[in-house]
C-alpha positions, 0 to 999 in steps of 0.5 A: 484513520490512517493506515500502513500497508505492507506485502508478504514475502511469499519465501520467508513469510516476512511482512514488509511495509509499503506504503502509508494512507493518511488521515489527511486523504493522501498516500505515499510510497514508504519503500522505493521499490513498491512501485514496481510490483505487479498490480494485483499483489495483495496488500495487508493493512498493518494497524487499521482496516484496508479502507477500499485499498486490496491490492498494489494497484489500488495503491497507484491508483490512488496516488495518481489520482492525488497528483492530479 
């Protein structure tokens, strides 16, 4: 089940997207500078369920267990 991620903007209350997990096992950056957001920032699972994926540094986790 694939899944988009996106964080909330604390100011505005706005949602921006992040990052996409696949139905494929892998997952991938969606905006450049999500990478360079702390770790523990929640993430919010836009279409589906989180899938064990909380936080942004789930999300790096992830991605560098894949490059491997």
């Amino acid at each position: 089940m694939s899944t988009t991620f996106g964080v909330k903007i604390p100011q505005t209350g706005e949602i921006v997207e992040i990052a996409f997990n696949s139905n494929y096992g892998w997952i991938m950056w969606t905006n450049e500078v999500a990478s360079l957001l702390n770790d523990d920032i929640e993430v919010i699972a836009l279409d589906n369920g989180n899938q064990g994926i909380e936080t942004i540094g789930d999300i790096k986790n992830k991605i560098n267990k894949q490059s491997k």
